[in-house]
N, C-alpha and C positions, 0 to 999 in steps of 0.2 A: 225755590218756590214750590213744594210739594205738599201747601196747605190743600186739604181738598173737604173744607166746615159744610159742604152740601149733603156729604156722602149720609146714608143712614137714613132718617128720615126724611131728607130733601128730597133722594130718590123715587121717596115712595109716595111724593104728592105734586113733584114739580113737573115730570113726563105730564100727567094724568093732565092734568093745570093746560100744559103747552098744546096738547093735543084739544082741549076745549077752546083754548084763544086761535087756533089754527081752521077750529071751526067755527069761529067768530062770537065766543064768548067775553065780552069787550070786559066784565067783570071781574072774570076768571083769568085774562091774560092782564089786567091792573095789579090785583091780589100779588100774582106769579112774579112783576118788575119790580115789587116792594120785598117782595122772600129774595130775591136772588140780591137784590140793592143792598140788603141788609150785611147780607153775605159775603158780598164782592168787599161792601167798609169794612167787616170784619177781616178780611185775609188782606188786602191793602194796607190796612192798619199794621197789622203785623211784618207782612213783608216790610212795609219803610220803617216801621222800629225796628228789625234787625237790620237793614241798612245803614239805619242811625244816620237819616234825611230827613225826619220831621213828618207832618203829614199836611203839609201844605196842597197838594195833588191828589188827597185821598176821594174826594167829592169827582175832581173830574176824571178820576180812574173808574167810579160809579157811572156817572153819567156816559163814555165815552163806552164802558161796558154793553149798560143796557141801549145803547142806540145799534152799537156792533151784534147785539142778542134781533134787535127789532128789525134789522135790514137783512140780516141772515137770517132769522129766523124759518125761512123755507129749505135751507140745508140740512135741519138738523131730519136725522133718519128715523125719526117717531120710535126707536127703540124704547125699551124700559126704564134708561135711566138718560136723564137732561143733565145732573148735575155735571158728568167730566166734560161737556161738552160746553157749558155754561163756565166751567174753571179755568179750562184752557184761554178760552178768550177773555178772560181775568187775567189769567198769569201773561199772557201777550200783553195787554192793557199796560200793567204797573211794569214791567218790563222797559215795553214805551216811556212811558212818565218817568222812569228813572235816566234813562239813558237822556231826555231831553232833558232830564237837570247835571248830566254828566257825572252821573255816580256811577265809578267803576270797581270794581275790589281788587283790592292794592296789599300786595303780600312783602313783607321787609324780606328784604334779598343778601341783609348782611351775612347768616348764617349758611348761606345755600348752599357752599363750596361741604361744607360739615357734614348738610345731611345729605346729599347729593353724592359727596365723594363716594371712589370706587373699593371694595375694600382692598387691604394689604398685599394680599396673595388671595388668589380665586379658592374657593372651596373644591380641594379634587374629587372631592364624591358627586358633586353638582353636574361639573363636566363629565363624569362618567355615565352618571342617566343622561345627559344630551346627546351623549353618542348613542348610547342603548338607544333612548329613541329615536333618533335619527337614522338608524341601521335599518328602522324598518319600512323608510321612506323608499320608492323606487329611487337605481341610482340616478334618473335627469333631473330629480325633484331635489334631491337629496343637494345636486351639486348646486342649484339654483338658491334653495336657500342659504348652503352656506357662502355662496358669491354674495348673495343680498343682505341677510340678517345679519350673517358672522362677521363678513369680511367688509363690507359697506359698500360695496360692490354697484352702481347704476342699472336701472333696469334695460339701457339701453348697449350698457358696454356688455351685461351678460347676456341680451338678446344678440347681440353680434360675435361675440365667441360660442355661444351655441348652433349658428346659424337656426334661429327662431325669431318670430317675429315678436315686437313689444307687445303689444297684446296676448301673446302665447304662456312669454313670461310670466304676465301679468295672472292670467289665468291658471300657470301651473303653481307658481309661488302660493296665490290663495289657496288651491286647492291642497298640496302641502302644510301649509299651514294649519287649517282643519285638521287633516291629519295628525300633524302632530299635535294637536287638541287633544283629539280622541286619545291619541297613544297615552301623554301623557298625562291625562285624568283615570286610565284605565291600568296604569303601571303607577299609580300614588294609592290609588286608593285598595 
């Protein structure tokens, strides 16, 4: 759901709109419930045609929209642009109405052993940069994630052979991890 039919020009007239009905422009916040209404069927529409559900819920994903726009309407942070703010709570909306008609995406799983499997023999150049980066991790960091990542190791069986607490682990593994981020985006490229 990463339609977003407001951007562009919507931006440049719907803040402007919202900020008049906020100051009680009864004309100018009607205008604004019929541009966004327009909007909300438009990306509705299309989300449940690629769902391929019909658009039976199109109306009251509009309607349930702009009531959710009118009751929150004092949240939004008077910035320059309404539209992602007005999208989001679209994309929430039909979201909603799909799931209360039980539409979920449903992937065939006969193939999955095919594409999933491991390959034949590991790539030995592969493991070679793992080690290279991994060498430049401190050695508790180092040992932590090969307990965790490599070896499958529990966070709490390597918090207790290190004499560290689970949250220590937790905190040094992330931290390691980044690390090896950095290393190896900065050893590819």
């Amino acid at each position: 759901m990463s339609e977003t039919p407001a951007t562009g020009p919507g931006d440049d007239k719907w803040a402007p709109a919202m900020r008049a009905a906020l100051a009680g422009d009864e004309a100018a916040y009607r205008r604004l419930l019929e541009e966004i209404g327009r909007s909300v069927r438009t990306m509705a529409r299309g989300a449940f045609a690629r769902a391929r559900v019909g658009d039976a819920d199109i109306e009251d994903v509009v309607q349930e929209t702009l009531l959710a726009i009118h009751l929150k309407r004092g949240t939004w942070d008077g910035g320059p642009r309404l539209a992602p703010w007005v999208n989001a709570i679209a994309r929430h909306k039909i979201i909603d109405a799909m799931r209360r008609r039980g539409v979920r995406r449903a992937e065939p799983i006969e193939d999955f052993e095919a594409v999933l499997a491991a390959p034949e023999s590991p790539d030995p150049h592969a493991r070679s940069d793992i080690e290279r980066v991994m060498r430049q991790l401190a050695p508790r960091q180092r040992d932590i994630v090969t307990a965790i990542s490599l070896e499958g190791q529990s966070i709490s069986a390597t918090a207790a052979r290190l004499s560290m607490s689970e949250v220590a682990v937790r905190v040094a593994l992330h931290r390691a991890l980044k690390a090896l981020a950095v290393a190896w985006r900065s050893a590819t490229q």
